[in-house]
C-alpha positions as CSV (number, residue, x, y, z in Angstrom):
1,X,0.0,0.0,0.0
2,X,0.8,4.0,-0.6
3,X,0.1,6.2,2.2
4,X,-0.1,9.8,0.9
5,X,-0.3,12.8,3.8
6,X,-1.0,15.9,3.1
7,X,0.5,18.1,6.4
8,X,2.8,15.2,7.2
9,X,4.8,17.9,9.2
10,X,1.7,18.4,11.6
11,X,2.2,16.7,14.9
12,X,-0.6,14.2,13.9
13,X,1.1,13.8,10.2
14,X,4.3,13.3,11.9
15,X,2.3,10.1,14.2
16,X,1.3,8.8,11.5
17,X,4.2,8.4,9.8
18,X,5.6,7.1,12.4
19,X,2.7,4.2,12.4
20,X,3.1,3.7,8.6
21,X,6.6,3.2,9.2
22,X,6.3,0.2,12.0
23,X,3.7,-1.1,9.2
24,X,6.4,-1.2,6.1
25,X,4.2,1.0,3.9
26,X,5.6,3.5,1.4
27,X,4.7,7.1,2.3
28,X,4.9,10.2,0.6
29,X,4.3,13.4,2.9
30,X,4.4,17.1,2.1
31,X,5.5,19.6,4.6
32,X,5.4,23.6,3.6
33,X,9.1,24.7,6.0
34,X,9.9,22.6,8.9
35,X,11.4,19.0,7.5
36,X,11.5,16.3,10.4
37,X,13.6,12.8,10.0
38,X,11.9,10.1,8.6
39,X,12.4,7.3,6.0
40,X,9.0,8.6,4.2
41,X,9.5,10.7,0.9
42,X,9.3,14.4,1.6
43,X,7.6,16.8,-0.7
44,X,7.5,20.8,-0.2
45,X,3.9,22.0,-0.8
46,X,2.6,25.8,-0.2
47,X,-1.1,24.6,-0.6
48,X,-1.8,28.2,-1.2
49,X,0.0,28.0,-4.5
50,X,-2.0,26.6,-7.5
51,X,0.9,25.7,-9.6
52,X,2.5,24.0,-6.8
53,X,-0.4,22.1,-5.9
54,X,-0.6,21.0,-9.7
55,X,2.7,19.6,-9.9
56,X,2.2,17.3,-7.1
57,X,1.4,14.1,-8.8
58,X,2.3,10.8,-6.6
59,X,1.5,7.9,-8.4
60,X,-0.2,4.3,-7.0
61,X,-1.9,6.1,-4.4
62,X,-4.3,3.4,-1.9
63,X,-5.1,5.9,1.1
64,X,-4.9,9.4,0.5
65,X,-5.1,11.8,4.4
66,X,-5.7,15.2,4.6
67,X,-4.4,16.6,8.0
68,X,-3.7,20.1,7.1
69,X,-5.3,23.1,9.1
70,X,-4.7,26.7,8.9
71,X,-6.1,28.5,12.7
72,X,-6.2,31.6,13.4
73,X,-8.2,31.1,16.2
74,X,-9.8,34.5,15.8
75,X,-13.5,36.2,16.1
76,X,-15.6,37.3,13.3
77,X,-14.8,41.5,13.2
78,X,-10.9,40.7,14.4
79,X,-9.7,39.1,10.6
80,X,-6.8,41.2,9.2
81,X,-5.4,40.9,5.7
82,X,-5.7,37.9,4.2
83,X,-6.7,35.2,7.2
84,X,-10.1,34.1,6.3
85,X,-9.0,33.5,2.6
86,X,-6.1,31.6,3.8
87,X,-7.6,29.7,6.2
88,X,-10.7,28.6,3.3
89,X,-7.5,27.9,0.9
90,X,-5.3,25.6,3.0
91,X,-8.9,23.9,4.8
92,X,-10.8,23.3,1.9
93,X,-9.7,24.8,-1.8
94,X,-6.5,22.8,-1.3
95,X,-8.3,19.6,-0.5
96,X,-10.3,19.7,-3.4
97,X,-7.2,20.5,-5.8
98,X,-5.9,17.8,-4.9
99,X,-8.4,15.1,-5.4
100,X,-9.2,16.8,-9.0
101,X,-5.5,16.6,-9.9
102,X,-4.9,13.2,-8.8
103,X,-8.2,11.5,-10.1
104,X,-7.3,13.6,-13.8
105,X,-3.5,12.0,-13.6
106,X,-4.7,8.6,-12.8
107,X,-2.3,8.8,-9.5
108,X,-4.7,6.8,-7.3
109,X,-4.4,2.5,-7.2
110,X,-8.1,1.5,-7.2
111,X,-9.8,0.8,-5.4
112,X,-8.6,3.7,-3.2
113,X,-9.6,5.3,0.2
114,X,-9.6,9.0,1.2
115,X,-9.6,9.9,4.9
116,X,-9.9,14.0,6.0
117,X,-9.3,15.0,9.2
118,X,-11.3,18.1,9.9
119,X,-12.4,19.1,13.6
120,X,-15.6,18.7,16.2
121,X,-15.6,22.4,14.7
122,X,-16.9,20.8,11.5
123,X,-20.0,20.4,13.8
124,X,-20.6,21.9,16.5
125,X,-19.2,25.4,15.6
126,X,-16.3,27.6,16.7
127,X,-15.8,31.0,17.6
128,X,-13.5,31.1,13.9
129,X,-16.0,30.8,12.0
130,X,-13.6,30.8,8.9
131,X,-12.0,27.6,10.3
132,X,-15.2,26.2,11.1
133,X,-16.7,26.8,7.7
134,X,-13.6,25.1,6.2
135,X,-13.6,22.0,7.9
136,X,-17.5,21.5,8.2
137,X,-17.6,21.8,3.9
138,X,-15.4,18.7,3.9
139,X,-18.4,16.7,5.4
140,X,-19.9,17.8,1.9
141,X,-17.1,16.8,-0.1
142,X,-16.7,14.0,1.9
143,X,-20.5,12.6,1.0
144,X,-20.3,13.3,-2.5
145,X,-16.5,11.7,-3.4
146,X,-18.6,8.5,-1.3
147,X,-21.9,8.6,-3.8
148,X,-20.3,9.8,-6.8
149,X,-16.9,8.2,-7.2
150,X,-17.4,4.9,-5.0
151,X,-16.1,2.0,-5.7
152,X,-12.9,2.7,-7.2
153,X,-12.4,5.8,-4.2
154,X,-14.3,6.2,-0.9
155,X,-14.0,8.9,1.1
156,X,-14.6,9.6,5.1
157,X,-14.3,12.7,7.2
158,X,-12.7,12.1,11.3
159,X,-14.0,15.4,13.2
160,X,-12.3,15.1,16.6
161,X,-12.4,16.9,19.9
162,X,-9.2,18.0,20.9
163,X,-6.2,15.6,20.5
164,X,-3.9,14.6,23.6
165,X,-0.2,15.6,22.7
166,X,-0.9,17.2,19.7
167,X,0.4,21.2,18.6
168,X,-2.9,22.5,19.8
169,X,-3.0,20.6,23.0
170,X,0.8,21.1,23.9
171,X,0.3,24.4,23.3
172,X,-2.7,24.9,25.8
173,X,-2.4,25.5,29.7
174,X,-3.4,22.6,32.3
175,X,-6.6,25.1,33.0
176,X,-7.5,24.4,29.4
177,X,-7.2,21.0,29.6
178,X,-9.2,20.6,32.4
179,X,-11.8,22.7,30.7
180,X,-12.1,20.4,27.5
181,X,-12.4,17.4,29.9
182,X,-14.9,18.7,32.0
183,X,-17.0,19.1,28.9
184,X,-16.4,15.6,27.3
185,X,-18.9,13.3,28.5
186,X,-16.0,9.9,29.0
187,X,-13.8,12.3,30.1
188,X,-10.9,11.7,27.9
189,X,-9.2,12.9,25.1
190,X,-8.1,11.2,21.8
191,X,-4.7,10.4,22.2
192,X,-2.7,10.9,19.0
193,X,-1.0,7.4,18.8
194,X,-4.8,6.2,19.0
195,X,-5.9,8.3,16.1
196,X,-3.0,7.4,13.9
197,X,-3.6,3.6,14.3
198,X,-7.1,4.4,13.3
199,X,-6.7,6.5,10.4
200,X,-4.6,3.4,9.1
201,X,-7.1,1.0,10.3
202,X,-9.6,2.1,7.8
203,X,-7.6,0.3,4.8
204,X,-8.3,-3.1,6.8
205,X,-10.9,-5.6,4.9
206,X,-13.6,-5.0,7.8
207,X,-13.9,-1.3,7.0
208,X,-14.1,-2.0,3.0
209,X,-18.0,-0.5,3.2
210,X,-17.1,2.7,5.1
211,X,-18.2,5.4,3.2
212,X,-19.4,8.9,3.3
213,X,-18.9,8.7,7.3
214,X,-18.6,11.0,9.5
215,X,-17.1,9.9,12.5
216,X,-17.1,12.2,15.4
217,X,-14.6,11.0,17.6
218,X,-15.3,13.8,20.6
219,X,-16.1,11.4,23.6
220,X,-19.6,12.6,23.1
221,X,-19.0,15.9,23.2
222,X,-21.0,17.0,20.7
223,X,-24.4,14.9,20.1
């Protein structure tokens, strides 16, 4: 199998690697600056750049992950410049690209599998409502990849809460912490390790009718 990550430089794109790795699967990942050590193939991306994005061809693609996510973290009336059109680019417009580049170049080994990781944002809402409009229209591309270009590619969508030991949560105080426990029902976070080994354990025979999911994987945070 070919693993392809898109934000393979993300804290979650870097466990994942790490899984695929332990599993012998040939990776490619992009990364836009920071390169990390691994034994996967490296590709610089700027997923705001349309040229860039149309070079990137990887061929004999089986399981395709978007990770990528662009956070501002601000309110509606505080944008400056060029955030909200950013954040829609990298989110969403990027995504899309992609999928219409690599289905036209015949990059993908069929029957293929598409996973996106987008955020409990995706449904429940945020106070960015840029980032939450980004990642909830992936439940929409999502559900039309599934009923329109099933069986050779299905597509799901993982929205979850926040993510033990990744970027966002390392970068968080203990007060925070507590305060997204106290709201999740098991009271636990996803750990990262756990989402990685999931995210691979969709190419396994028993998920071969998963399609158009959404999973929300928020400890029942949002029901």
């Amino acid at each position: 199998m070919s693993i392809c990550i898109i934000g393979g430089s993300s804290s979650l794109g870097q466990e994942l690697i790490k899984q695929a790795e332990l599993h012998g699967e040939s990776i490619v990942a992009t990364y836009f600056q920071t390169l990390f050590s691994t034994t996967a193939e490296l590709v610089q991306l700027d997923l705001t750049n349309t040229d860039q994005i149309a070079s990137f061809k990887p061929k004999n693609i089986s399981h395709l992950v978007f990770l990528q996510g662009s956070l501002f973290g601000q309110a509606l009336g505080n944008y400056k410049g060029k955030m909200i059109e950013e954040t829609i680019s990298i989110n969403l417009t990027a995504s899309v690209q992609i999928v219409n580049n690599l289905i036209a170049h015949k990059c993908f080994h069929r029957p293929a599998l598409i996973t996106f990781v987008a955020s409990i944002a995706a449904v429940k809402g945020s106070y960015d409502v840029a980032y939450a409009a980004s990642k909830s229209a992936l439940i929409g591309c999502v559900k039309s990849i599934a009923k329109y270009n099933a069986p050779d590619i299905r597509a799901n969508v993982i929205c979850p809460g926040l993510i033990k030991d990744s970027g966002m949560y390392n970068a968080m105080s203990a007060d925070d912490h507590s305060r997204h426990l106290d709201q999740t029902p098991t009271n636990k976070l996803t750990d990262i390790k756990h989402l990685a080994e999931l995210i691979l354990l969709f190419d396994q025979p028993y998920f071969n009718n998963l399609n158009g999911a959404v999973i929300n994987l928020d400890g029942g945070r949002y029901i």
